[in-house]
ROKE-102048 format. One line per field, with one value per residue (C-alpha): residue number from 0; residue in three letters; x negated, y, z negated. Coordinates in steps of 0.02 Angstrom, whole numbers, plus 50000, padded with zeros to 5 digits. Example, Ala and Ser with C-alpha at 12.3 -4.5 7.8 and 13.67 -1.06 7.14 Angstrom:
<atoms>
n	0  1;
res	ALA  SER;
x	49385  49316;
y	49775  49947;
z	49610  49643;
</atoms>
This chain:
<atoms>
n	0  1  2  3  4  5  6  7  8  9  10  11  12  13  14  15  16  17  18  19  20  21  22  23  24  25  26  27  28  29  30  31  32  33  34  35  36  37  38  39  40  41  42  43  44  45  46  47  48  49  50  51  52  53  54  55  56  57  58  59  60  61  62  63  64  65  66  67  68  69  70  71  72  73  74  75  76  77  78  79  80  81  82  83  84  85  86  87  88  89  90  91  92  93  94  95  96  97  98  99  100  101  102  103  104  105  106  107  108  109  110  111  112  113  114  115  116  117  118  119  120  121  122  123  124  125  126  127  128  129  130  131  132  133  134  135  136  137  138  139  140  141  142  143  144  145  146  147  148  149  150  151  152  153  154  155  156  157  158  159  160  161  162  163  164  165  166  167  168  169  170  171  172  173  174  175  176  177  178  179  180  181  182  183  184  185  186  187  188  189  190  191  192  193  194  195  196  197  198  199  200  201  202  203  204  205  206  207  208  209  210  211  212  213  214  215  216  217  218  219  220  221  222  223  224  225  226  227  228  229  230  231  232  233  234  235  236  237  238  239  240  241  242  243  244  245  246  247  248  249  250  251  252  253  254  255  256  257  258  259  260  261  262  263  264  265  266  267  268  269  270  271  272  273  274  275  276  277  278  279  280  281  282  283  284  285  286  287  288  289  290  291  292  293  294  295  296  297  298  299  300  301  302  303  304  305  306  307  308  309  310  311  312  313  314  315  316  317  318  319  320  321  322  323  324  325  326  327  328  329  330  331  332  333  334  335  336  337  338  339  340  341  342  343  344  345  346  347  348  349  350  351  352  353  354  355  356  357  358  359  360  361  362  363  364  365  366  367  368  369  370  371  372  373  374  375  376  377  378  379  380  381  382  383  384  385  386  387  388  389  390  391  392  393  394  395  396  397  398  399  400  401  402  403  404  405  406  407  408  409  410  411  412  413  414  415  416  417  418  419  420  421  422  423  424  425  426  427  428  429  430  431  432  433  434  435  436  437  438  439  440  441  442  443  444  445  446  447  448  449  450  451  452  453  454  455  456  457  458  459  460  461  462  463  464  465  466  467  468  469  470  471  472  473  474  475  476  477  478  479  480  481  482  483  484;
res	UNK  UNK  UNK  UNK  UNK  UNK  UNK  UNK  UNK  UNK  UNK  UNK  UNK  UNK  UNK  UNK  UNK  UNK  UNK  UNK  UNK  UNK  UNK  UNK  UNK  UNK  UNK  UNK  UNK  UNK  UNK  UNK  UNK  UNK  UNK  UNK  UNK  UNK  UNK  UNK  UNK  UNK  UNK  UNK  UNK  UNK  UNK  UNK  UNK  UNK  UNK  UNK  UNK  UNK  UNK  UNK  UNK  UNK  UNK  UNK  UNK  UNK  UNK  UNK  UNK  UNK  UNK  UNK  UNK  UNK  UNK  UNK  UNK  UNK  UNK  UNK  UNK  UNK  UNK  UNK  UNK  UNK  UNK  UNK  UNK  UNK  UNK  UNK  UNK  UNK  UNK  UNK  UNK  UNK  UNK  UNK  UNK  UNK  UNK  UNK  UNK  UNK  UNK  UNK  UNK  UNK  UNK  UNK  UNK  UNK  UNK  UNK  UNK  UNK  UNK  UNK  UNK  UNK  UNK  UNK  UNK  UNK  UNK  UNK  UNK  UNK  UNK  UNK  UNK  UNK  UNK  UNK  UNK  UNK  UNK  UNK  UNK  UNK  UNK  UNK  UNK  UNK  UNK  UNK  UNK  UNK  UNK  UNK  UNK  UNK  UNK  UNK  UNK  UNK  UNK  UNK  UNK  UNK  UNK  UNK  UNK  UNK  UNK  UNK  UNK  UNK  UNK  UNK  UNK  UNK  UNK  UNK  UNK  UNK  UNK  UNK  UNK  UNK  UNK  UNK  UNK  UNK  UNK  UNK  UNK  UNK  UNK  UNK  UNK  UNK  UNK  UNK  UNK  UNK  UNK  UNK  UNK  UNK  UNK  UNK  UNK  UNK  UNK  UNK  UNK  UNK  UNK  UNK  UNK  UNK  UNK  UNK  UNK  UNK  UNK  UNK  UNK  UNK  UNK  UNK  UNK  UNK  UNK  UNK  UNK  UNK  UNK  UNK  UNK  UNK  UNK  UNK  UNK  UNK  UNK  UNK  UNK  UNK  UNK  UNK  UNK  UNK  UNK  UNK  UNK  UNK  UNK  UNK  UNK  UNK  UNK  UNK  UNK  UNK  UNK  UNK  UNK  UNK  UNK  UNK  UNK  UNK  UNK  UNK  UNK  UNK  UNK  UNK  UNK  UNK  UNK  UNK  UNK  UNK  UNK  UNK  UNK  UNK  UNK  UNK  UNK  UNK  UNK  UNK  UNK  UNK  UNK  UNK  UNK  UNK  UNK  UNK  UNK  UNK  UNK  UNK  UNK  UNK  UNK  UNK  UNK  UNK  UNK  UNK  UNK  UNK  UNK  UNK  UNK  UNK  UNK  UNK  UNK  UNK  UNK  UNK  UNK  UNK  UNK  UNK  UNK  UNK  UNK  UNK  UNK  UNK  UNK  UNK  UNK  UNK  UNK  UNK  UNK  UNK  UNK  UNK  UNK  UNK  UNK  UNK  UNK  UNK  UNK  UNK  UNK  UNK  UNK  UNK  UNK  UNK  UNK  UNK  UNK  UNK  UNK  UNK  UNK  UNK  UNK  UNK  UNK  UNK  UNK  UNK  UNK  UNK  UNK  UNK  UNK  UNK  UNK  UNK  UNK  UNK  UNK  UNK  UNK  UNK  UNK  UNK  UNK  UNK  UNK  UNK  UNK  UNK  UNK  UNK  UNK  UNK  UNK  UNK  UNK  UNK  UNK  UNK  UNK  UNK  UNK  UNK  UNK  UNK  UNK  UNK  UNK  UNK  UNK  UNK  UNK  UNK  UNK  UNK  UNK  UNK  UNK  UNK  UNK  UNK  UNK  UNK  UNK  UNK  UNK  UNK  UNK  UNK  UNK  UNK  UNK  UNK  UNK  UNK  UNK  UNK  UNK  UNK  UNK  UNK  UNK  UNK  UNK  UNK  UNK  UNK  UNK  UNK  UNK  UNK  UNK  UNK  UNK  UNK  UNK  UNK  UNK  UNK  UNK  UNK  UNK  UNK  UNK  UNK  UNK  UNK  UNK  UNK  UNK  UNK  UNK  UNK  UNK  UNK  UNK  UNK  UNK  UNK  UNK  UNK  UNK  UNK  UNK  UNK  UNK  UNK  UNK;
x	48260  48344  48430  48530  48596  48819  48893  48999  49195  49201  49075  49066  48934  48781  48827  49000  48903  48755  48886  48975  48828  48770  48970  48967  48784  48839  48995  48887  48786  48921  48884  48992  49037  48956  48780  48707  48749  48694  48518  48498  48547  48407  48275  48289  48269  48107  48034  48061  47980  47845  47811  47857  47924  48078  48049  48007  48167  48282  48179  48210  48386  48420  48311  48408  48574  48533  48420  48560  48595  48529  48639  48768  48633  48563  48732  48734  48565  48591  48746  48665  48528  48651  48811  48893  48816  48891  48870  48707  48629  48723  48655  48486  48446  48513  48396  48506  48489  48419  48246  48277  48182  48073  48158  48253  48110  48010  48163  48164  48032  48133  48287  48185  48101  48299  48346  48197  48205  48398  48381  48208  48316  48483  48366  48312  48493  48525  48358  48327  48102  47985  47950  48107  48106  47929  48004  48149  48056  47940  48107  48041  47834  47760  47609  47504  47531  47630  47811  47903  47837  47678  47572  47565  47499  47458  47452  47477  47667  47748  47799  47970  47998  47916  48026  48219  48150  48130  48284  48366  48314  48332  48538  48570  48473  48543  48727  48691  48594  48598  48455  48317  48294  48326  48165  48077  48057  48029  47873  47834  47841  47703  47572  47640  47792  47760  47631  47587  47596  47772  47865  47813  47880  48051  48054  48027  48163  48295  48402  48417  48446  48575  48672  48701  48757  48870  48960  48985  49176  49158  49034  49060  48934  48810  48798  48741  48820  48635  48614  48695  48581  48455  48558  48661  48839  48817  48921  49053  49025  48867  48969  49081  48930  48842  49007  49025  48854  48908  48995  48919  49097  49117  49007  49090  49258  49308  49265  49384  49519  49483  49501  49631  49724  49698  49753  49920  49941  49933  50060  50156  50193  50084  49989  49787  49759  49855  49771  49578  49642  49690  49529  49445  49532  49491  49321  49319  49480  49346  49234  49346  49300  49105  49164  49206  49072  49047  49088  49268  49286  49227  49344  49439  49604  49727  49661  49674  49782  49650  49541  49714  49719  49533  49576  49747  49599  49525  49622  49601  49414  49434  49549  49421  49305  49416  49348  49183  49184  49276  49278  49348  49496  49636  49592  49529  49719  49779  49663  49720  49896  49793  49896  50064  50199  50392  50472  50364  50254  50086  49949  49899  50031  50169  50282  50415  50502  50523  50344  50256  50269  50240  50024  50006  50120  50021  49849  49939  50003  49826  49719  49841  49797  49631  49625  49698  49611  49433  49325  49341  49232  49374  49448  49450  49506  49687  49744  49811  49969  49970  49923  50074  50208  50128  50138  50317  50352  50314  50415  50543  50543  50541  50349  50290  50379  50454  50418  50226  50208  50252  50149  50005  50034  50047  49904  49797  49839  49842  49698  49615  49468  49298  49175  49006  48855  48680  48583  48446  48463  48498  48677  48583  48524  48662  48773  48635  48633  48844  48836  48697  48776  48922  48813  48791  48615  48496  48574  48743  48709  48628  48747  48879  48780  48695  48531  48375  48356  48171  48250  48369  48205  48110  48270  48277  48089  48142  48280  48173  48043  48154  48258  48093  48152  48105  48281  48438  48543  48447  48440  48649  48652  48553  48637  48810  48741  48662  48808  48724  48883;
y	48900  48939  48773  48805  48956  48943  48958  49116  49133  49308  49401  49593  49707  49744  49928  49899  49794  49957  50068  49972  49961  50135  50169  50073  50131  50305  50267  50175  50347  50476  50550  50609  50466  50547  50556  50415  50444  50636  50570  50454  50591  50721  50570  50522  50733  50709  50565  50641  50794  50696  50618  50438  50311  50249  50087  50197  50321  50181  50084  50262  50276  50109  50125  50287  50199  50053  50165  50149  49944  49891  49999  49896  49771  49879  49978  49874  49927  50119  50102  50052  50172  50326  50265  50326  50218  50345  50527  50479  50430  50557  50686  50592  50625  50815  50861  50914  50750  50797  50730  50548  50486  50364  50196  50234  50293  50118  50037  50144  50018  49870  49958  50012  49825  49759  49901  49888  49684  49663  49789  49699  49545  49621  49686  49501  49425  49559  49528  49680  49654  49656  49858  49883  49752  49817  49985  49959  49849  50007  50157  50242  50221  50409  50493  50525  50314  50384  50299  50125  50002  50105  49999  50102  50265  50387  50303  50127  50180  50154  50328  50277  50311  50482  50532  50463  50521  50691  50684  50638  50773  50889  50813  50806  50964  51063  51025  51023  51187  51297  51271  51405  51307  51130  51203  51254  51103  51002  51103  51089  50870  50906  50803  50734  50632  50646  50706  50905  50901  50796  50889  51079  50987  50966  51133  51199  51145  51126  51264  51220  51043  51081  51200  51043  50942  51061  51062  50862  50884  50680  50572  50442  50572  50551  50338  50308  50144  50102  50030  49871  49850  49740  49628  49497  49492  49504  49401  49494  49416  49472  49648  49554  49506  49676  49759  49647  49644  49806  49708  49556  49484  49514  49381  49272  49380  49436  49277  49198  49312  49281  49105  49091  49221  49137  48956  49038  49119  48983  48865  49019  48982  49156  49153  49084  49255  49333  49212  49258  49470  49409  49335  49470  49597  49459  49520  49708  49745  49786  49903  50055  49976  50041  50245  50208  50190  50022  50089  50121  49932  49885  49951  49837  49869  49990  50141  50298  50426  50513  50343  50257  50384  50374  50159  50213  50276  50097  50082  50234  50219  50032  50106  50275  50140  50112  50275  50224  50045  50033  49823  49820  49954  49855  49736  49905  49957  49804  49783  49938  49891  49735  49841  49885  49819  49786  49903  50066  50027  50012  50099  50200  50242  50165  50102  49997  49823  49879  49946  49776  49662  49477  49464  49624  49529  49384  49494  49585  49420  49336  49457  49462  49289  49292  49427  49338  49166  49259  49309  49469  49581  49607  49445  49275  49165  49127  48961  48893  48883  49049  49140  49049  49122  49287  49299  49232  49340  49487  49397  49404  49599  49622  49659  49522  49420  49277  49135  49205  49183  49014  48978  49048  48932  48779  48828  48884  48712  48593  48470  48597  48526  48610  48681  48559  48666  48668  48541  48683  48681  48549  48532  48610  48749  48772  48775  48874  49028  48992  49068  49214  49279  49313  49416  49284  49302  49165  49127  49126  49006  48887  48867  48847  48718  48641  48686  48782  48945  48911  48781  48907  49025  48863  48852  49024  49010  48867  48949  49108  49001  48913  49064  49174  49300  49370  49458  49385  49512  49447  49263  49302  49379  49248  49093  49173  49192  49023  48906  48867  48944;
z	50850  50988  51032  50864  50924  50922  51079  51077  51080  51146  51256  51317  51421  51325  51337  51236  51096  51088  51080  50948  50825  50842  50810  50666  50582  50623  50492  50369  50353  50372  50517  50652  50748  50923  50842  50872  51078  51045  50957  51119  51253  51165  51130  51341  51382  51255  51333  51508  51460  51392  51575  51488  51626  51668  51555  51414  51422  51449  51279  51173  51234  51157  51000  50972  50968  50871  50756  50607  50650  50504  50386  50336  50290  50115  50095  49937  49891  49913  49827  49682  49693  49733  49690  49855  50004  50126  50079  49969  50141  50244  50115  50141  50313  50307  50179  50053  49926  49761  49737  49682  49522  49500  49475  49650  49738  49679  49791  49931  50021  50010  50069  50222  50234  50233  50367  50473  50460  50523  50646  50745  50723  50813  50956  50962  50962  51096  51213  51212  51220  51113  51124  51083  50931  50883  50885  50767  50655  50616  50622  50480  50477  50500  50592  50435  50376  50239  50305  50266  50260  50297  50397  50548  50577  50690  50888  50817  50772  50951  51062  51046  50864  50863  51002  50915  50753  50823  50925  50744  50650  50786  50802  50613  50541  50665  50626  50442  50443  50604  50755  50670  50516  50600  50708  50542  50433  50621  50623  50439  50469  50625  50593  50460  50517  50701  50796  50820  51015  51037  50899  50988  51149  51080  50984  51177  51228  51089  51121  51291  51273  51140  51252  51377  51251  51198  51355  51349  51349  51329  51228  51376  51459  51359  51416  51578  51639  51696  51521  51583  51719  51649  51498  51472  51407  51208  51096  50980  50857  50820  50817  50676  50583  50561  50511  50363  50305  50233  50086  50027  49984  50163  50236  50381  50348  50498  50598  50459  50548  50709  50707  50609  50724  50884  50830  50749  50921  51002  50881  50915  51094  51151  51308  51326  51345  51188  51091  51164  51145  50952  50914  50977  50889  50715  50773  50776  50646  50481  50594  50527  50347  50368  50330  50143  50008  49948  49781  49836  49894  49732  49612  49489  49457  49568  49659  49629  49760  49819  49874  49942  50068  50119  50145  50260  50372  50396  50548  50615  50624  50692  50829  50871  50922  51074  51127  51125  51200  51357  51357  51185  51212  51204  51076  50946  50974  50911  50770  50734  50666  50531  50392  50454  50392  50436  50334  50381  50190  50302  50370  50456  50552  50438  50577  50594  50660  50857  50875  50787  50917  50889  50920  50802  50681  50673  50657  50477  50404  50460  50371  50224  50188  50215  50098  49968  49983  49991  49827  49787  49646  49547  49578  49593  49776  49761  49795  49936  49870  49772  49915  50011  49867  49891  50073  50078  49929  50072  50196  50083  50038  50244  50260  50340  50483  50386  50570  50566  50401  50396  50552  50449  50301  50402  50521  50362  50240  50352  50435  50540  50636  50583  50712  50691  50609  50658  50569  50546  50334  50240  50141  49988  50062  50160  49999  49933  50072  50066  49890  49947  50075  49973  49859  49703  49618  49599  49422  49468  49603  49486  49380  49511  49603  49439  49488  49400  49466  49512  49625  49707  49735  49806  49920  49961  50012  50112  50212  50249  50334  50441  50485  50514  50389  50230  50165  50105  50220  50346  50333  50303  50487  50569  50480  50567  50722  50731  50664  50505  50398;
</atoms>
């Protein structure tokens, strides 16, 4: 399979791409956005203390920061299980979630089988090794055989997810409830989540290891640059990918962006090099997008006040990133002006003219028509040349810059050539796992395609084979990543 794999546009150090997926799972489950790095930093002092070797440490480091990577991959699920994806999940892991009845706890194994599947496949994509992979594909099995999907227990279940699921609870019960009774309920899981001997190891030294981290006065601290040492540059995309699994309706979104961003640059007259920042900025822009509950996204008609001003953060959180990913710095302060506009109307900084220079001009008109030529829940596409009146329309009223947004309309209608696909699926089930990955059940895609939906299952089964997967959020990452859509 891996001849099929795309060649990528945009590469950056495996460190940066880590860093970005534990940034964005960290968002997905409303934590703080340093707990992901905090969770790695206490799972290496764990693994140390427990004499583990230098292989080991640096495999729990990385487990702990790509712990949350499959997130964005059942936000959908746990949305409609606890109606917010976001504080259901960071309620979830600090204990404090009223007991869930039984219809959602009957789909709290395939949410974990979704999670645990994506994640083993991004350590893949990434190299990382197999006892890494093996690792994340079991996050959530337990000491007493009682996890997800519960078929490991006890010394089967590999060291490295005892130690980052202690460091976890140790990180988030201890924000969400003070050290004493973080240290309780660690003791009361002994033997039954992880074993007796490792969890009276960490409460040994929790206070102590806390303390230090305390002290951090940056969360750069926390990542040794040694986590380079040993990988391969990582494709962004792949970063793009995960962020949109979040949203179904996202699927292939912000590639969309990038693309289209770097061959308007370069009509444009802007430097190779504008163009390359551009597309990589496409990439990361939606990142910020993974803090809001799916619900939120969702909505039909306008929003309310209260949930504008939670979306005028989008940005912001796409620009924090800059503070965690050194190689993507520039190009997360770009992608950080997507929404502004001309005339001061945008977000979240609501500047104006002067201080939107011509490559953050393009980015805002770029995603502005992508936005409006892409399915939305509470909408259909808009034609190509509906979506043209509206974007001139904002020309027009002095929102957009009137020369981009005609580069954008010629760029976008006219004969563009198409990257070549892998030849892995066949057109059917390529237009098949097209409709999929934009969230469409099997009897919506049959009667778009004209097809029984026992056909679209005996597709489906098809597609899972020959991407070596068995869920659709999976099969949508991999087809990405390999060229297939």
């Amino acid at each position: 399979m891996q001849s099929h794999v795309l060649e990528p546009r945009a590469l950056i150090p495996a460190r940066d791409a880590i860093v970005a997926i534990a940034f964005i799972g960290d968002l997905s489950m409303g934590r703080a956005t340093d707990q992901s790095p905090r969770t790695a930093w206490l799972a290496m002092a764990l693994a140390r203390a427990a004499a583990c070797s230098d292989a080991e440490i640096a495999a729990v480091e990385i487990c702990a920061l790509l712990r949350w990577s499959g997130c964005t991959a059942n936000a959908a699920g746990f949305e409609r299980i606890l109606g917010d994806d976001v504080a259901g999940r960071e309620a979830m892991m600090a204990l404090t979630l009223p007991p869930l009845n039984a219809d959602a706890q009957s789909q709290m194994p395939e949410m974990a089988q979704i999670h645990c599947e994506v994640a083993g496949d991004i350590a893949r994509m990434l190299d990382l090794g197999e006892p890494i992979e093996t690792a994340l594909r079991h996050t959530f099995e337990r000491y007493d055989g009682s996890g997800l999907p519960g078929v490991l227990h006890g010394d089967a279940v590999p060291l490295a997810v005892y130690i980052v699921a202690l460091a976890s609870d140790l990180e988030i019960l201890s924000r969400a409830h003070g050290l004493p009774r973080a240290l309780q309920w660690i003791e009361s899981r002994a033997g039954q989540v992880y074993p007796t001997g490792l969890a009276a190891l960490l409460r040994q030294h929790a206070a102590d290891w806390l303390a230090q981290l305390d002290g951090f006065s940056s969360q750069n601290t926390l990542l040794p640059p040694a986590l380079n040492a040993t990988h391969q540059p990582v494709a962004l995309e792949l970063v793009a990918d995960i962020a949109d699994l979040k949203l179904p309706w996202l699927a292939g979104y912000s590639r969309q962006v990038a693309t289209l961003a770097q061959s308007v640059a370069l009509a444009l007259g802007l430097e190779a090099a504008q163009a390359q920042q551009l597309y990589r900025a496409g990439l990361i822009h939606n990142m910020g997008r993974a803090a809001l509950p799916n619900a939120l996204w969702n909505v039909s008609g306008p929003l309310v006040y209260a949930a504008w001003e939670r979306v005028r953060l989008v940005p912001y959180w796409t620009r924090r990133a800059a503070q965690h990913t050194a190689a993507l710095a520039a190009e997360a302060e770009l992608a950080s002006y997507a929404y502004e506009r001309l005339d001061g109307s945008g977000y979240f900084r609501g500047v104006t003219g002067e201080a939107i220079p011509t490559e953050r001009r393009v980015l805002a008109a770029v995603v502005a028509w992508c936005a409006l030529v892409s399915r939305r829940p509470w909408r259909a596409a808009y034609t190509a040349s509906d979506a043209a009146a509206l974007l001139q329309a904002e020309a027009r009223a002095g929102r957009l810059d009137a020369a981009v947004v005609d580069a954008v309309i010629a760029h976008a209608t006219g004969r563009l050539p198409t990257r070549k696909t892998a030849t892995l699926l066949s057109e059917r089930e390529t237009d098949v796992l097209r409709r999929i990955s934009l969230g469409e059940s099997n009897k919506e895609v049959a009667r778009a395609l004209v097809i029984s939906p026992s056909t679209v299952r005996t597709h489906m089964e098809s597609i899972f084979r020959k991407l070596q997967c068995s869920t659709r959020a999976a099969a949508t990452l991999k087809a990405f990543t390999l060229g297939v859509l």
